[in-house]
mmCIF file as Biopython writes it, N, C-alpha, C and O atoms, coordinates in Angstrom:
data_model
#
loop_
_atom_site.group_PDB
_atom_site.id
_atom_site.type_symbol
_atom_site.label_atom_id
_atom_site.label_alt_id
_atom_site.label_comp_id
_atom_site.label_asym_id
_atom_site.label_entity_id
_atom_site.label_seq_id
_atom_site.pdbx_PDB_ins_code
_atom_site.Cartn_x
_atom_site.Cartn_y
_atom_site.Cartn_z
_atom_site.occupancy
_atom_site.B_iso_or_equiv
_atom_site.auth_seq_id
_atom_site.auth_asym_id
_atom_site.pdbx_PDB_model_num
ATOM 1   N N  . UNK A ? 1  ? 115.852 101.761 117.042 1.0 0.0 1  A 1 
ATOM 2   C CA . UNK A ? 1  ? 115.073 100.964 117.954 1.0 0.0 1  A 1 
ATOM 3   C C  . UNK A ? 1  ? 113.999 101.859 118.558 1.0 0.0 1  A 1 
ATOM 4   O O  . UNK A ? 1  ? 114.242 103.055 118.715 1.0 0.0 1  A 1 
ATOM 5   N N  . UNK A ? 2  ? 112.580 101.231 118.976 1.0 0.0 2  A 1 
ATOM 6   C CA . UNK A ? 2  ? 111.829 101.920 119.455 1.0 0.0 2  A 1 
ATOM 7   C C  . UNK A ? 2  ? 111.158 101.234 120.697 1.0 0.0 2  A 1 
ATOM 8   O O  . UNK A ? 2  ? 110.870 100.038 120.730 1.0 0.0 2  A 1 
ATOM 9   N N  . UNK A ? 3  ? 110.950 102.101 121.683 1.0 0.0 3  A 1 
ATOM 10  C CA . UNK A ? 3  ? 110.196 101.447 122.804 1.0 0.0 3  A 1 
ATOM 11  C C  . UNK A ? 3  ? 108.695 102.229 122.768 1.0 0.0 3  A 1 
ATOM 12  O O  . UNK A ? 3  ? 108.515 103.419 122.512 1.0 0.0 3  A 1 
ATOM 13  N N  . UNK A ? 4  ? 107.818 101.362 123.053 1.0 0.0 4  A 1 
ATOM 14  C CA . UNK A ? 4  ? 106.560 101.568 122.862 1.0 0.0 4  A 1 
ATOM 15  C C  . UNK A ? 4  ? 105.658 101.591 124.493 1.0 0.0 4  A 1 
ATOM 16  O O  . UNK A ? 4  ? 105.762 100.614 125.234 1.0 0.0 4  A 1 
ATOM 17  N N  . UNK A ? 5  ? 105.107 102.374 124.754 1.0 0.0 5  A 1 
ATOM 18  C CA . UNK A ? 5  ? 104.345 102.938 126.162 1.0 0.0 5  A 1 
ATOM 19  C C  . UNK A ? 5  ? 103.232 103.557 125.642 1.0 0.0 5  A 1 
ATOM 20  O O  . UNK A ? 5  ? 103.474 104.433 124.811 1.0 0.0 5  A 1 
ATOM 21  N N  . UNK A ? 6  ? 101.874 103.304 125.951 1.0 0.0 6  A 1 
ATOM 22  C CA . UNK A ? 6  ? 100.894 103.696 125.531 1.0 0.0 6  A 1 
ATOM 23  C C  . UNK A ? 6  ? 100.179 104.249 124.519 1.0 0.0 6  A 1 
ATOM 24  O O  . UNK A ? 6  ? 99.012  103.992 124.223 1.0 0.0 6  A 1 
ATOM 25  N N  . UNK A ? 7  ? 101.031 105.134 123.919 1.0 0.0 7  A 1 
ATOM 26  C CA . UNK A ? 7  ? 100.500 105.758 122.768 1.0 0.0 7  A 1 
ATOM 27  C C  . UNK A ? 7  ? 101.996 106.773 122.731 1.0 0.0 7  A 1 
ATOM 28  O O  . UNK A ? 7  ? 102.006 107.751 121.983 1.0 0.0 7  A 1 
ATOM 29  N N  . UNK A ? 8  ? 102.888 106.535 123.357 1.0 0.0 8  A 1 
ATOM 30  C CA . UNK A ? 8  ? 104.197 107.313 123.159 1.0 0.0 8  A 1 
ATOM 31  C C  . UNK A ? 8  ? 105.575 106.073 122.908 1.0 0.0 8  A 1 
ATOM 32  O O  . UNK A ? 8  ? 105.920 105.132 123.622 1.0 0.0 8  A 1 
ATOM 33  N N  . UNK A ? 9  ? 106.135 106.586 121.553 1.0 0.0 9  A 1 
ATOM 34  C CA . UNK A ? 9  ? 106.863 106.077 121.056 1.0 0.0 9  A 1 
ATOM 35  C C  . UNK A ? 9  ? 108.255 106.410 121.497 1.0 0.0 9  A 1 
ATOM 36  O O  . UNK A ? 9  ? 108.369 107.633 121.573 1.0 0.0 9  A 1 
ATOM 37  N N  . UNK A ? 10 ? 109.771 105.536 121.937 1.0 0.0 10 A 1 
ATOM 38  C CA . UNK A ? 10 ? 110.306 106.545 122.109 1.0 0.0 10 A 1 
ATOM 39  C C  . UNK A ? 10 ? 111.533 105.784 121.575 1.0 0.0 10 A 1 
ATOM 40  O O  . UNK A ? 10 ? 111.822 104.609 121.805 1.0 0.0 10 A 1 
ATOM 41  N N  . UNK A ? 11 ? 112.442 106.996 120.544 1.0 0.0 11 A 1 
ATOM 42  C CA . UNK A ? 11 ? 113.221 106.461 119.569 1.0 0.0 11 A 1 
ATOM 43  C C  . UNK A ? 11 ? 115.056 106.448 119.901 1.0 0.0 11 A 1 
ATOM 44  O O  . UNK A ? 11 ? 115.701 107.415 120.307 1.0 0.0 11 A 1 
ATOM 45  N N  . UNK A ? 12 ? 115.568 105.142 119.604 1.0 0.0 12 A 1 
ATOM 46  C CA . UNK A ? 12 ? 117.304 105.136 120.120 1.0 0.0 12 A 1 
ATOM 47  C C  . UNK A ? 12 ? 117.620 104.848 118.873 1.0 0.0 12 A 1 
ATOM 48  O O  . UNK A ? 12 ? 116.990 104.359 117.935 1.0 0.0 12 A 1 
ATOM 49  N N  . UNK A ? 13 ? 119.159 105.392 119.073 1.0 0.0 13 A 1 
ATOM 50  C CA . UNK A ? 13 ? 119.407 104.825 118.007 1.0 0.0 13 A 1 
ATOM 51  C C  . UNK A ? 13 ? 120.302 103.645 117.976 1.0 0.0 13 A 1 
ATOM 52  O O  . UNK A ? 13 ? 120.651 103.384 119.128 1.0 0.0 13 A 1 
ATOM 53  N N  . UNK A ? 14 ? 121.012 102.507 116.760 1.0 0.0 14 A 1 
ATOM 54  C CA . UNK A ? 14 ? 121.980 101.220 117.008 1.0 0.0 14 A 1 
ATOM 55  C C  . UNK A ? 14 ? 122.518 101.312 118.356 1.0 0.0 14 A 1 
ATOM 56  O O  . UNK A ? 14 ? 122.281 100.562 119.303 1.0 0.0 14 A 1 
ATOM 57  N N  . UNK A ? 15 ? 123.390 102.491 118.309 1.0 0.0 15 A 1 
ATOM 58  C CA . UNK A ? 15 ? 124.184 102.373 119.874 1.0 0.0 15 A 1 
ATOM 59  C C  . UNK A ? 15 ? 123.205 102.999 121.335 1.0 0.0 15 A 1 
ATOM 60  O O  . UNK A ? 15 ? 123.783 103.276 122.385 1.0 0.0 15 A 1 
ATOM 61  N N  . UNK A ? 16 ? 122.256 103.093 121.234 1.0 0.0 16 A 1 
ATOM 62  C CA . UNK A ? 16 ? 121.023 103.110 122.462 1.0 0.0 16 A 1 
ATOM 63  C C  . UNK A ? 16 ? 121.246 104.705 122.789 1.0 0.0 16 A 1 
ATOM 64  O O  . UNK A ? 16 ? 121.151 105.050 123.967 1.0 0.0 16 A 1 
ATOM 65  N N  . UNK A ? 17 ? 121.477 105.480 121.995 1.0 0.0 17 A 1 
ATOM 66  C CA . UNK A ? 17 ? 121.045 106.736 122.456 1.0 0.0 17 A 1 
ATOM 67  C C  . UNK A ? 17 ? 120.177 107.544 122.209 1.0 0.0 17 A 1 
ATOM 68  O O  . UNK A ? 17 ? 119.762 107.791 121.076 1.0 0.0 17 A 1 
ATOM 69  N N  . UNK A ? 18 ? 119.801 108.047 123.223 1.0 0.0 18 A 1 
ATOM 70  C CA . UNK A ? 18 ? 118.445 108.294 122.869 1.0 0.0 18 A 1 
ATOM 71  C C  . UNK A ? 18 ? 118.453 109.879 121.597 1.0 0.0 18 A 1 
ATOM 72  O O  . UNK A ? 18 ? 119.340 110.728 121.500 1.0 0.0 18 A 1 
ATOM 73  N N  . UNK A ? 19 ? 117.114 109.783 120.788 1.0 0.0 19 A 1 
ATOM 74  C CA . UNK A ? 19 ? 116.546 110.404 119.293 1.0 0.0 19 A 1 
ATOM 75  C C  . UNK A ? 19 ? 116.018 111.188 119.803 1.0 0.0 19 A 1 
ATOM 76  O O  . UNK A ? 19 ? 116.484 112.231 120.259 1.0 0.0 19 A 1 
ATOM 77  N N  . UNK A ? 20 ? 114.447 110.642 119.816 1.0 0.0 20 A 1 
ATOM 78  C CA . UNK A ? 20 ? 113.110 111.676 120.387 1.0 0.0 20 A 1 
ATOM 79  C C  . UNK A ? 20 ? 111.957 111.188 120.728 1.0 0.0 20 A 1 
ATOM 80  O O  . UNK A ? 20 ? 111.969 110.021 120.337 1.0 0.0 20 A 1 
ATOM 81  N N  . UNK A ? 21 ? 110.875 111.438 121.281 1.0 0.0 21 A 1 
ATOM 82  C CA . UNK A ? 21 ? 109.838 110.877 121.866 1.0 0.0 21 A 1 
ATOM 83  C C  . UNK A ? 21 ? 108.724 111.398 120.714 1.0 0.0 21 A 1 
ATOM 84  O O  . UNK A ? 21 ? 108.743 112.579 120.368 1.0 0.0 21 A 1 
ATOM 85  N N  . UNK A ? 22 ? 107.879 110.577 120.214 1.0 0.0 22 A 1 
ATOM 86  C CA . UNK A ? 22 ? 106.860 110.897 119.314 1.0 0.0 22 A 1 
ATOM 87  C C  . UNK A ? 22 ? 105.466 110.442 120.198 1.0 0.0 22 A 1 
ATOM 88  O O  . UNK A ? 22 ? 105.374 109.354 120.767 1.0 0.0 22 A 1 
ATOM 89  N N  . UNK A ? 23 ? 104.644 111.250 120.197 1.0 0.0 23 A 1 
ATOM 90  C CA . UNK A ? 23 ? 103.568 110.848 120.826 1.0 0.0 23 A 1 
ATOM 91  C C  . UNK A ? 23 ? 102.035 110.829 119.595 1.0 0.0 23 A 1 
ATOM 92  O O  . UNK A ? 23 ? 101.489 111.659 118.869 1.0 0.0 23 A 1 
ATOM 93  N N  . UNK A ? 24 ? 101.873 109.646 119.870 1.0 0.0 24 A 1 
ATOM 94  C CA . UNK A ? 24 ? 100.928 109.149 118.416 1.0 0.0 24 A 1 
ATOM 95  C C  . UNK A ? 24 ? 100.173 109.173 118.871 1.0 0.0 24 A 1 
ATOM 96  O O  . UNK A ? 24 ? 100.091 109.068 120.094 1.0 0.0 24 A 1 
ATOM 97  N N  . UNK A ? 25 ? 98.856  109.389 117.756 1.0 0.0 25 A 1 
ATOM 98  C CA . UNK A ? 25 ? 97.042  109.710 117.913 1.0 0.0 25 A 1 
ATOM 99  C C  . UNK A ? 25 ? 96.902  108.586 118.156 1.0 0.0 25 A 1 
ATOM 100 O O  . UNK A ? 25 ? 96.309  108.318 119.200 1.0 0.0 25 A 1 
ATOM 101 N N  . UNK A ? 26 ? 97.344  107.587 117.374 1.0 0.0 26 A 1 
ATOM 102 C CA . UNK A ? 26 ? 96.327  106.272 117.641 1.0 0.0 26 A 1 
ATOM 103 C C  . UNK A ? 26 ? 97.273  104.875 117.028 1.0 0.0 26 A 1 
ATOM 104 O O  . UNK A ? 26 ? 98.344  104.851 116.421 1.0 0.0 26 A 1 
ATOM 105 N N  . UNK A ? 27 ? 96.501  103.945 117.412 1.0 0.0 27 A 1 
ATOM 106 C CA . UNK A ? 27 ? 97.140  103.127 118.417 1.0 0.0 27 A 1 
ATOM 107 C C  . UNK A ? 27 ? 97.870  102.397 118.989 1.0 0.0 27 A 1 
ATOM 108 O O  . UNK A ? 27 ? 99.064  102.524 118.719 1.0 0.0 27 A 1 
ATOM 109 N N  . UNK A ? 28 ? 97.528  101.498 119.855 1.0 0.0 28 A 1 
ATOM 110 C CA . UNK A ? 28 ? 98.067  101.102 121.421 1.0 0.0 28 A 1 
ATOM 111 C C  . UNK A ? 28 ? 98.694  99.824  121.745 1.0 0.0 28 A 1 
ATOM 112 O O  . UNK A ? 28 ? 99.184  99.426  122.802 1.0 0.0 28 A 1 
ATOM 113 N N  . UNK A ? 29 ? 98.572  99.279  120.625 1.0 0.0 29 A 1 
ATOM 114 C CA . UNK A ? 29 ? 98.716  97.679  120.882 1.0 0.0 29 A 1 
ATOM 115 C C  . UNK A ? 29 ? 100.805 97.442  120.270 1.0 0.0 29 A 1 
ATOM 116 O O  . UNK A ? 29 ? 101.180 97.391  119.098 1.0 0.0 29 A 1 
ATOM 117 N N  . UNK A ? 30 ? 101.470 97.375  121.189 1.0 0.0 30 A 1 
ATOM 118 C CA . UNK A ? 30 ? 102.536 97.830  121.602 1.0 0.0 30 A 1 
ATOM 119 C C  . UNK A ? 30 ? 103.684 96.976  120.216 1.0 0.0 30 A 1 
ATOM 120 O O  . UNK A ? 30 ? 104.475 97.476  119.417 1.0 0.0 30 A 1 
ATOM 121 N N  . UNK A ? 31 ? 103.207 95.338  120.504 1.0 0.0 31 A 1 
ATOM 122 C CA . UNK A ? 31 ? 103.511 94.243  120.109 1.0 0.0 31 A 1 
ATOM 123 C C  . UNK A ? 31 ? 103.125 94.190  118.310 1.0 0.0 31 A 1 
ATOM 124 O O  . UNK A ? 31 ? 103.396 93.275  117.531 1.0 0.0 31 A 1 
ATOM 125 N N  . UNK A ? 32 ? 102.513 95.314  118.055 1.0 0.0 32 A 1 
ATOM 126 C CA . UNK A ? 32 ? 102.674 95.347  116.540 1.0 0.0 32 A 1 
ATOM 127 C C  . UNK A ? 32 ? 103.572 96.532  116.282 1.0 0.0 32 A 1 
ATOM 128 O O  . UNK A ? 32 ? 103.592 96.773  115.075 1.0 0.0 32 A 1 
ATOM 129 N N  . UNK A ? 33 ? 104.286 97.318  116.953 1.0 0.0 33 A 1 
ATOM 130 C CA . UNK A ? 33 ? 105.614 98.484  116.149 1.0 0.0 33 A 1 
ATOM 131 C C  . UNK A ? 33 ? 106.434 97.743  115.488 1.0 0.0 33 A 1 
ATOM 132 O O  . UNK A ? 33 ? 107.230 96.898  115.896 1.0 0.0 33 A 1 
ATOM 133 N N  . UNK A ? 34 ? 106.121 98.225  114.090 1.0 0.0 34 A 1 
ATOM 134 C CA . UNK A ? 34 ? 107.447 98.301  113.151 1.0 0.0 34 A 1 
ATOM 135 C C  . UNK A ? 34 ? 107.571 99.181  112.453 1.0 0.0 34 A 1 
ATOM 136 O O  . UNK A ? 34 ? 106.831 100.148 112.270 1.0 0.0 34 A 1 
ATOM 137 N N  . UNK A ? 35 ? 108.506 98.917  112.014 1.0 0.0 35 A 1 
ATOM 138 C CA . UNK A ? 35 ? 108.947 100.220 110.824 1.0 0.0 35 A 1 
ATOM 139 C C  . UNK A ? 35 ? 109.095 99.466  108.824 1.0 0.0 35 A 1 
ATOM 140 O O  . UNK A ? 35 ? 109.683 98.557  108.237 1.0 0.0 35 A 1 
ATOM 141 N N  . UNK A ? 36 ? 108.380 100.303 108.591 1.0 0.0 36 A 1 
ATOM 142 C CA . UNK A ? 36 ? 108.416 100.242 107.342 1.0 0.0 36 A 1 
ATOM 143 C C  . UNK A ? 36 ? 107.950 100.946 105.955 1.0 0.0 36 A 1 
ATOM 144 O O  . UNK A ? 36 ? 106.865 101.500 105.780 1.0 0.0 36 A 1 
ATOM 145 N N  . UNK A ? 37 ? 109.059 100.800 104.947 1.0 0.0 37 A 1 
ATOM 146 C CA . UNK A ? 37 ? 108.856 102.051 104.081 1.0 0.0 37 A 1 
ATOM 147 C C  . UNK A ? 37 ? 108.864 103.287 104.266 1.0 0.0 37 A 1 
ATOM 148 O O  . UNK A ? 37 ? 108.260 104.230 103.755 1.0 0.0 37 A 1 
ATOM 149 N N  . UNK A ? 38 ? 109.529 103.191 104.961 1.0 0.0 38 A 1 
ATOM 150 C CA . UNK A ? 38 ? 110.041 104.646 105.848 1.0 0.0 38 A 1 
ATOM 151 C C  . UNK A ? 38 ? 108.855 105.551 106.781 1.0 0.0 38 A 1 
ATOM 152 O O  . UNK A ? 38 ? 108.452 106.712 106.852 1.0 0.0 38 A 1 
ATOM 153 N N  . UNK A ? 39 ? 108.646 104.504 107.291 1.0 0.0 39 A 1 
ATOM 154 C CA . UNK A ? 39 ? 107.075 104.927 108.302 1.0 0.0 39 A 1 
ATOM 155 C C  . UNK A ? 39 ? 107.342 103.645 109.415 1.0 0.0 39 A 1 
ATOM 156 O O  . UNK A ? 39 ? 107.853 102.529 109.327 1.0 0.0 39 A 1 
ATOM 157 N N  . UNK A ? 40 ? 106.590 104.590 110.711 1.0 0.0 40 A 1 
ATOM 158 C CA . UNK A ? 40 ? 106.595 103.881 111.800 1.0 0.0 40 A 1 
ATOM 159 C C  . UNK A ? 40 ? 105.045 103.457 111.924 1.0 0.0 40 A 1 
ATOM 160 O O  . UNK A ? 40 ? 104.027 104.128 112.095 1.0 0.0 40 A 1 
ATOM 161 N N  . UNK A ? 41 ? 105.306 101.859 111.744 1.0 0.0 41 A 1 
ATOM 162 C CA . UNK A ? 41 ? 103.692 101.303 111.914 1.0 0.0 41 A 1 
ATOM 163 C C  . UNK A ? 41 ? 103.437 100.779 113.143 1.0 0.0 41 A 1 
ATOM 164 O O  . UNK A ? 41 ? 104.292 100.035 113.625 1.0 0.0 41 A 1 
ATOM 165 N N  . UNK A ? 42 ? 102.036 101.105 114.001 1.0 0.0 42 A 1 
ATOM 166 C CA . UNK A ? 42 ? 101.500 100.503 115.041 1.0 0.0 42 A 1 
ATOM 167 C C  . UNK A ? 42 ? 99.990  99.951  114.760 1.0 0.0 42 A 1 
ATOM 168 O O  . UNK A ? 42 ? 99.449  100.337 113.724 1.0 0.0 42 A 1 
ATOM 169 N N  . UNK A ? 43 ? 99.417  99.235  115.462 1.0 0.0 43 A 1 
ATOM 170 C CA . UNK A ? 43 ? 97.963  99.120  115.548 1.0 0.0 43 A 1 
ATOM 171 C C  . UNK A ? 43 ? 97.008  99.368  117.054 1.0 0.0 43 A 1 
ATOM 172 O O  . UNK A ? 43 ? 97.348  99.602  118.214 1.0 0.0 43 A 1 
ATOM 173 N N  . UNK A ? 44 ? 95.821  99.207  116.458 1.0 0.0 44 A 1 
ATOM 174 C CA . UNK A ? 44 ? 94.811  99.125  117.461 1.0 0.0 44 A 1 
ATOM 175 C C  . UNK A ? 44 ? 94.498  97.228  117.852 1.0 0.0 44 A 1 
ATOM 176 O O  . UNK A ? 44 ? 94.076  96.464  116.984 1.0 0.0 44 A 1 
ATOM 177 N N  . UNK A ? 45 ? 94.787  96.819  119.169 1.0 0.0 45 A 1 
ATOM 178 C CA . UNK A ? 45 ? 94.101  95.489  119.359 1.0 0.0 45 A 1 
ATOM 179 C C  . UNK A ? 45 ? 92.887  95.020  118.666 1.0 0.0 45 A 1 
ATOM 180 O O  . UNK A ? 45 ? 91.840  95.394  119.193 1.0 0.0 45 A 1 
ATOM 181 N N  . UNK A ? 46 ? 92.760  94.171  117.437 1.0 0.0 46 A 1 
ATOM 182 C CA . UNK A ? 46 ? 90.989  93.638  117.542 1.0 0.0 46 A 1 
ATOM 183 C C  . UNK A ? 46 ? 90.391  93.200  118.469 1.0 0.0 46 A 1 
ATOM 184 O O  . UNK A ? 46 ? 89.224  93.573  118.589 1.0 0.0 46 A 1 
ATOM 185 N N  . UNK A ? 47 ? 90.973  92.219  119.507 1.0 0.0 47 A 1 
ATOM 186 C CA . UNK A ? 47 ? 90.661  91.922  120.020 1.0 0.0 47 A 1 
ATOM 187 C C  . UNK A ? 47 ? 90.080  90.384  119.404 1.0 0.0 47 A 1 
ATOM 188 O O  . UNK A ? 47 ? 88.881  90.137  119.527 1.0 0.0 47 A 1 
ATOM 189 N N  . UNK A ? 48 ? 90.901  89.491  118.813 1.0 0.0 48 A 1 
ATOM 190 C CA . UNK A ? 48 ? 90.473  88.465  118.174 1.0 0.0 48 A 1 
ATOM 191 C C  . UNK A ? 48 ? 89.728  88.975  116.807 1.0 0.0 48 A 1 
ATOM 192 O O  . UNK A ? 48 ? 89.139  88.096  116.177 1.0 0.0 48 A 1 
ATOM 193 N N  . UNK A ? 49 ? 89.697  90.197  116.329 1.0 0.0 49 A 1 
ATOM 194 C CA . UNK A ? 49 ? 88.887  90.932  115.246 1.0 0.0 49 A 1 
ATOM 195 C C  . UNK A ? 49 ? 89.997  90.961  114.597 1.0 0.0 49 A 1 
ATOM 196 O O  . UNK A ? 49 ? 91.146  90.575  114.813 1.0 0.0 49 A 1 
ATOM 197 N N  . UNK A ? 50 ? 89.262  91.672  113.466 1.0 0.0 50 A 1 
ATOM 198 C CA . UNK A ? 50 ? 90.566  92.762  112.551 1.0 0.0 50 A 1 
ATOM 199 C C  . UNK A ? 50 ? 90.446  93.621  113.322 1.0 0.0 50 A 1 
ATOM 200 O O  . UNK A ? 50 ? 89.648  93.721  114.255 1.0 0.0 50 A 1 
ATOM 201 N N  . UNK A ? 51 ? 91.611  94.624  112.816 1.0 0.0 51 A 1 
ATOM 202 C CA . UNK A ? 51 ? 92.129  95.656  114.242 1.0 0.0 51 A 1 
ATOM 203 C C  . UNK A ? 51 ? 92.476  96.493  112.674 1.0 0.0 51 A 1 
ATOM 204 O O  . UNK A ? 51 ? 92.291  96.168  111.501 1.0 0.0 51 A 1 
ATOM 205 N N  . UNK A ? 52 ? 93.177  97.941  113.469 1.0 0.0 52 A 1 
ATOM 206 C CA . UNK A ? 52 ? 93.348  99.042  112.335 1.0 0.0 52 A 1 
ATOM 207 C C  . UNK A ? 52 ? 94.805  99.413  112.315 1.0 0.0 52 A 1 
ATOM 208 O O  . UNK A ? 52 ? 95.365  99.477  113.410 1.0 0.0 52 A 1 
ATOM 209 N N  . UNK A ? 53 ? 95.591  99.700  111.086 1.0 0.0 53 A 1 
ATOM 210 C CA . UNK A ? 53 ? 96.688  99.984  111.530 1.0 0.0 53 A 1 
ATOM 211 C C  . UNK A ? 53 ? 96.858  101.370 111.066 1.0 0.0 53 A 1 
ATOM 212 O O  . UNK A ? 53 ? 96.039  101.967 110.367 1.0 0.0 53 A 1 
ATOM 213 N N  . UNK A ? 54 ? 98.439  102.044 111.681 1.0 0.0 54 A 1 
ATOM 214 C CA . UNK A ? 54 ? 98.344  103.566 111.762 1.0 0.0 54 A 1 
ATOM 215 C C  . UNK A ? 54 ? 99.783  103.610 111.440 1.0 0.0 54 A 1 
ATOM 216 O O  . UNK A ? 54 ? 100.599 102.935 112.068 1.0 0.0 54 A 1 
ATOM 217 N N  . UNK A ? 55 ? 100.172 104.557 110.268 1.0 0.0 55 A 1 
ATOM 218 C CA . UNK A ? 55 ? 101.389 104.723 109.804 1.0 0.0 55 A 1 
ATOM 219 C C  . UNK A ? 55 ? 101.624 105.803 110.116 1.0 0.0 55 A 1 
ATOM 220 O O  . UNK A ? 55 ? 100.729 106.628 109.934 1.0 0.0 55 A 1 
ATOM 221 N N  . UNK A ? 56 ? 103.039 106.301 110.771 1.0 0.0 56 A 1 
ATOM 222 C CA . UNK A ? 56 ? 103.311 107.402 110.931 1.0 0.0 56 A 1 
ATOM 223 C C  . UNK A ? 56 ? 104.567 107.860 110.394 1.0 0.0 56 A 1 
ATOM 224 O O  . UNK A ? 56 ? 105.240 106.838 110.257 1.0 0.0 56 A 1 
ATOM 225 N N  . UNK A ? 57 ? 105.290 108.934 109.989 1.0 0.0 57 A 1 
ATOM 226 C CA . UNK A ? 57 ? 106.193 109.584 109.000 1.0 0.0 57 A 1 
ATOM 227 C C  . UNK A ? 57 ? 106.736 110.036 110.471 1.0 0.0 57 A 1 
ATOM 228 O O  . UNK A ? 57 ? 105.959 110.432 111.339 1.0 0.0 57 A 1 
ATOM 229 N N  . UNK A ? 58 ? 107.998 109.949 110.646 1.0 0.0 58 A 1 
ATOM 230 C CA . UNK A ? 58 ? 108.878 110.123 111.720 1.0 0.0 58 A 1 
ATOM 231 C C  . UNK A ? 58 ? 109.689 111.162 111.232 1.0 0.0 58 A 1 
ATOM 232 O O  . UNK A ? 58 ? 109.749 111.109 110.003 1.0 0.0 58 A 1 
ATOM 233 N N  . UNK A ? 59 ? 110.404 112.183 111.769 1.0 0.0 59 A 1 
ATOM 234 C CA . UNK A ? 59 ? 111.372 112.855 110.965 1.0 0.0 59 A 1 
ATOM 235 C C  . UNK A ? 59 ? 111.776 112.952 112.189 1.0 0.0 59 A 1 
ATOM 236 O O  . UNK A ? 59 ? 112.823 113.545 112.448 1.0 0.0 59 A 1 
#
């Protein structure tokens, strides 16, 4: 599980204990974290646009 705060990710695991805090370049838009393909995906808001997304490799 991940909780999402600004541009800092912060990782539990099934039973809620806490992993580690990853702090990502870019971006912010909270309501798009997922995980997939063994990467943690977020985006940037478009803002009614296309927006950009940002994969990150977690270890």
């Amino acid at each position: 599980m991940n909780l999402f705060f600004g541009t800092n990710s912060h990782n539990y695991d099934l039973k809620g204990r806490f992993q580690k805090s990853v702090k990502l370049s870019h971006g912010d838009y909270g309501f798009s974290l997922s995980f997939a393909n063994g990467l943690l995906w977020v985006s940037e808001d478009g803002d009614y646009e296309e927006g950009m997304w940002y994969g990150y490799e977690v270890r």
